[in-house]
N, CA, C and O atoms as a DFTB+ gen file, in Angstrom:
240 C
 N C O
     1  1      -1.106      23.525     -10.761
     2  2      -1.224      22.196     -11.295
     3  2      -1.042      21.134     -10.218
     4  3      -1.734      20.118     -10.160
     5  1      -0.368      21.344      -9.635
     6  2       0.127      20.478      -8.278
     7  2      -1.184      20.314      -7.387
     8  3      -1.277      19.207      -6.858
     9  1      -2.042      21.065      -7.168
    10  2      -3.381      21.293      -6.187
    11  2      -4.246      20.409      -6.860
    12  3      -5.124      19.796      -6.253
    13  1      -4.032      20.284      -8.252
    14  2      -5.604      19.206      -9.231
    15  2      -5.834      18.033      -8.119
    16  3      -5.014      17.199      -7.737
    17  1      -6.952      18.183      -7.785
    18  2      -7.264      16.684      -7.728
    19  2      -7.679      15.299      -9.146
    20  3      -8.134      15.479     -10.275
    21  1      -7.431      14.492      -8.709
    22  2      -7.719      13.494      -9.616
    23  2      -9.070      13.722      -9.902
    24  3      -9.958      14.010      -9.100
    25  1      -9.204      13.471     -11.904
    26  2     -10.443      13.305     -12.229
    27  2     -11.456      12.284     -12.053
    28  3     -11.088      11.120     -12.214
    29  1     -12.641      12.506     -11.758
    30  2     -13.101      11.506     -11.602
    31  2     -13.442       9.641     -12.581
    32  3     -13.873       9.675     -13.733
    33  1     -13.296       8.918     -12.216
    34  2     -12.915       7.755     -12.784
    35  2     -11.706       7.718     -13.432
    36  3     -11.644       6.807     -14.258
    37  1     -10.693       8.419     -13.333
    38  2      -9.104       7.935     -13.319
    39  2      -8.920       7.417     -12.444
    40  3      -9.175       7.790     -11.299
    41  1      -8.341       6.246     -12.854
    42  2      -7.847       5.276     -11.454
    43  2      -5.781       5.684     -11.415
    44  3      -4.949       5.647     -12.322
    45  1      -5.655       6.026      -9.957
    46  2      -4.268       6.647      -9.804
    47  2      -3.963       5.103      -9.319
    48  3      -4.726       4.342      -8.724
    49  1      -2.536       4.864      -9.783
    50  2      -2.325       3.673      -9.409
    51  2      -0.536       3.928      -8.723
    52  3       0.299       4.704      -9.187
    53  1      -0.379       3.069      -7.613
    54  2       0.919       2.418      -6.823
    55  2       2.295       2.519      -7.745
    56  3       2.279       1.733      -8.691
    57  1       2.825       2.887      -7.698
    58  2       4.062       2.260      -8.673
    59  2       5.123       1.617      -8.295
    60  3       6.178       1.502      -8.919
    61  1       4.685       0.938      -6.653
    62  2       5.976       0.211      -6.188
    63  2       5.990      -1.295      -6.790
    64  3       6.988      -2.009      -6.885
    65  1       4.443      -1.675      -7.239
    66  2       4.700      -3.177      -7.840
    67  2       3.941      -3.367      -9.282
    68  3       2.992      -2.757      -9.775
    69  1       4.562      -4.211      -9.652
    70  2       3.937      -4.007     -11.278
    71  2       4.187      -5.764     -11.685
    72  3       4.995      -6.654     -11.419
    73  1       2.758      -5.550     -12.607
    74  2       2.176      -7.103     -12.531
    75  2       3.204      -7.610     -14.030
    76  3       3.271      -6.972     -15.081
    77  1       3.943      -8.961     -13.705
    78  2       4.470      -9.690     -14.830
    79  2       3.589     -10.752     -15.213
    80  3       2.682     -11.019     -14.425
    81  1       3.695     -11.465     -16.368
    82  2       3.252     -12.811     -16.820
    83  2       4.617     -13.535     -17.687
    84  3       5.392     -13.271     -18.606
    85  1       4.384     -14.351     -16.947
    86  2       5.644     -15.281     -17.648
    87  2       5.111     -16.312     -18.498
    88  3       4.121     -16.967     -18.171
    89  1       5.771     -16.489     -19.647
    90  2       4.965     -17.516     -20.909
    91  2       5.992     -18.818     -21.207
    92  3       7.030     -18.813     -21.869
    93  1       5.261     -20.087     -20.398
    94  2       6.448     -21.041     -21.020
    95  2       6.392     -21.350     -22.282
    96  3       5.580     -20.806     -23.030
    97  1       7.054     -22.059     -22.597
    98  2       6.995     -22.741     -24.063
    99  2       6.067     -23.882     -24.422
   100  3       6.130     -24.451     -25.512
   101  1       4.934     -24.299     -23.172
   102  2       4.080     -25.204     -23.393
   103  2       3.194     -24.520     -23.717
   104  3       2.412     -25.160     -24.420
   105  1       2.634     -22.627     -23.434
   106  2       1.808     -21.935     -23.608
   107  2       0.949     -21.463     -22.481
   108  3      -0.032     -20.727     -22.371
   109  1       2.152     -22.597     -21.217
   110  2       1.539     -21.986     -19.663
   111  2       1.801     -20.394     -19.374
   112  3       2.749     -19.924     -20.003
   113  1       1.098     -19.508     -18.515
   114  2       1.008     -18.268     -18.439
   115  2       1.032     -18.257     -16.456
   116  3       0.292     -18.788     -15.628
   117  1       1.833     -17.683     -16.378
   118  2       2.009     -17.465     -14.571
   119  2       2.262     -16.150     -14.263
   120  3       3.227     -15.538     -14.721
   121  1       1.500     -15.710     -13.559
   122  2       1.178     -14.268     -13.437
   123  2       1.852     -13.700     -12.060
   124  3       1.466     -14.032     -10.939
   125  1       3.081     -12.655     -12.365
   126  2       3.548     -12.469     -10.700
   127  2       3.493     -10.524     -10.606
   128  3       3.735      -9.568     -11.343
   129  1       2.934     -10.829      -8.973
   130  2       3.632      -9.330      -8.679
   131  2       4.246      -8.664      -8.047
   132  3       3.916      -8.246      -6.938
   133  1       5.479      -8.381      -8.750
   134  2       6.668      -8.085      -7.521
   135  2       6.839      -6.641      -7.865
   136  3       6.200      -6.017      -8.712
   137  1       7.874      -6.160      -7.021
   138  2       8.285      -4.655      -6.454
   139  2       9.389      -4.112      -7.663
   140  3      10.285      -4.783      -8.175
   141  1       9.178      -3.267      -7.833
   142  2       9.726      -2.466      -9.110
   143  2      11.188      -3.050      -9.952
   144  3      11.548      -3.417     -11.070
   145  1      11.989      -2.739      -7.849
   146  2      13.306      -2.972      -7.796
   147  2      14.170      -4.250      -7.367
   148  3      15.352      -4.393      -7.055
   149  1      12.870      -5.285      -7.507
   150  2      13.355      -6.736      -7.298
   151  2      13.775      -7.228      -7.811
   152  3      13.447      -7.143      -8.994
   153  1      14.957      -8.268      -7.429
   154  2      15.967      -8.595      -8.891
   155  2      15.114      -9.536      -9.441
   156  3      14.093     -10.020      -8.953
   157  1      15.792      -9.801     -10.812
   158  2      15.189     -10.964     -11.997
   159  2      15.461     -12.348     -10.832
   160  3      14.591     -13.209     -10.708
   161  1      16.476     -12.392     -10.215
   162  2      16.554     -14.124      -9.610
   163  2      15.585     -14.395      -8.462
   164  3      15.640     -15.431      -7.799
   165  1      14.426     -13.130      -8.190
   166  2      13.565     -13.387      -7.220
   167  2      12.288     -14.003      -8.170
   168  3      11.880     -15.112      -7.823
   169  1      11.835     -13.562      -8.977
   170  2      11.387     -13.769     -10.498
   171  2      11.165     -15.277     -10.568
   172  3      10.331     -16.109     -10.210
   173  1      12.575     -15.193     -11.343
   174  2      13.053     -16.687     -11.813
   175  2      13.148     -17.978     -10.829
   176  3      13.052     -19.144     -11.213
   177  1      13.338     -17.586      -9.586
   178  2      13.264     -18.781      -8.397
   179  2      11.658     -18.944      -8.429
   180  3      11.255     -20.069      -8.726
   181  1      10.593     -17.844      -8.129
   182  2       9.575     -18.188      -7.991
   183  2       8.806     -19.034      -8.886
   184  3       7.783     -19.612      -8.519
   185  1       9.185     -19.095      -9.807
   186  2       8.589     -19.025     -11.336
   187  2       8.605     -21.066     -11.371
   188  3       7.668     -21.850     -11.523
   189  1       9.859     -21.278     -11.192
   190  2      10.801     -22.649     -11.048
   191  2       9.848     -23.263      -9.792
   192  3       9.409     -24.407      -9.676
   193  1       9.718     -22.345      -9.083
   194  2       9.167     -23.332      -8.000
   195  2       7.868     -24.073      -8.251
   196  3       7.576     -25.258      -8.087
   197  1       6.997     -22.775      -8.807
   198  2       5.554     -22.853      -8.997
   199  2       5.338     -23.642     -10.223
   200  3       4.129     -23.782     -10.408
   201  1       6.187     -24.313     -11.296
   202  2       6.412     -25.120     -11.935
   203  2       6.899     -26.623     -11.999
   204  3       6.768     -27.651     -12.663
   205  1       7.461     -26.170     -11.031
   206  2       8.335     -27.555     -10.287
   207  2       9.586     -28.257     -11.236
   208  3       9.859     -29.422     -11.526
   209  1      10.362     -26.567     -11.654
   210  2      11.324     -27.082     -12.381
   211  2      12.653     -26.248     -11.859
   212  3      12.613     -25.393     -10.974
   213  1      13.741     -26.629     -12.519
   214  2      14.979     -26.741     -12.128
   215  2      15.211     -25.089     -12.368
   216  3      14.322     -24.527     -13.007
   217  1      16.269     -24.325     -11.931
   218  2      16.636     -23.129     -12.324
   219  2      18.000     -23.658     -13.429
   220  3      18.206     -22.687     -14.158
   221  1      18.875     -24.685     -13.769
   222  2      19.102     -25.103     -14.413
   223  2      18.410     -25.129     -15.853
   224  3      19.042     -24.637     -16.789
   225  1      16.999     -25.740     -16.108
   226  2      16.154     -26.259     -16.780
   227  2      15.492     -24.971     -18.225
   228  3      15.157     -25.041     -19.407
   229  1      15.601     -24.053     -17.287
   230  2      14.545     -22.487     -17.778
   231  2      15.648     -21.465     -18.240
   232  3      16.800     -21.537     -17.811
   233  1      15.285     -20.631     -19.024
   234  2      15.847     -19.384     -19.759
   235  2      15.073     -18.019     -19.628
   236  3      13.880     -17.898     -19.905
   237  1      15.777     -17.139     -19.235
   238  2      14.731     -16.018     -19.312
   239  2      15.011     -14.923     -20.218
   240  3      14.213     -13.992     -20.328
């Protein structure tokens, strides 16, 4: 089982980063992709920035 190669048109995919979307409450949608084991406050800083709001301001 170990020898299979992948079937054809299965797409094998990375599992070090995995895609989020964050949904504000205006119905904005911001799409990030970080590394498995990255904390939530790398997340949440980016998120604030690309919004241009406070880390105060937001809830996650």
């Amino acid at each position: 089982m170990a020898d299979e190669k992948p079937k054809e048109g299965v797409k094998t995919e990375n599992n070090d980063h995995i895609n989020l979307k964050v949904a504000g409450q205006d119905g904005s949608v911001v799409q990030f992709k970080i590394k498995r084991h990255a904390p939530l406050s790398n997340l949440m800083k980016a998120y604030c920035e690309r919004q241009g709001l406070s880390m105060r301001q937001i809830r996650f």
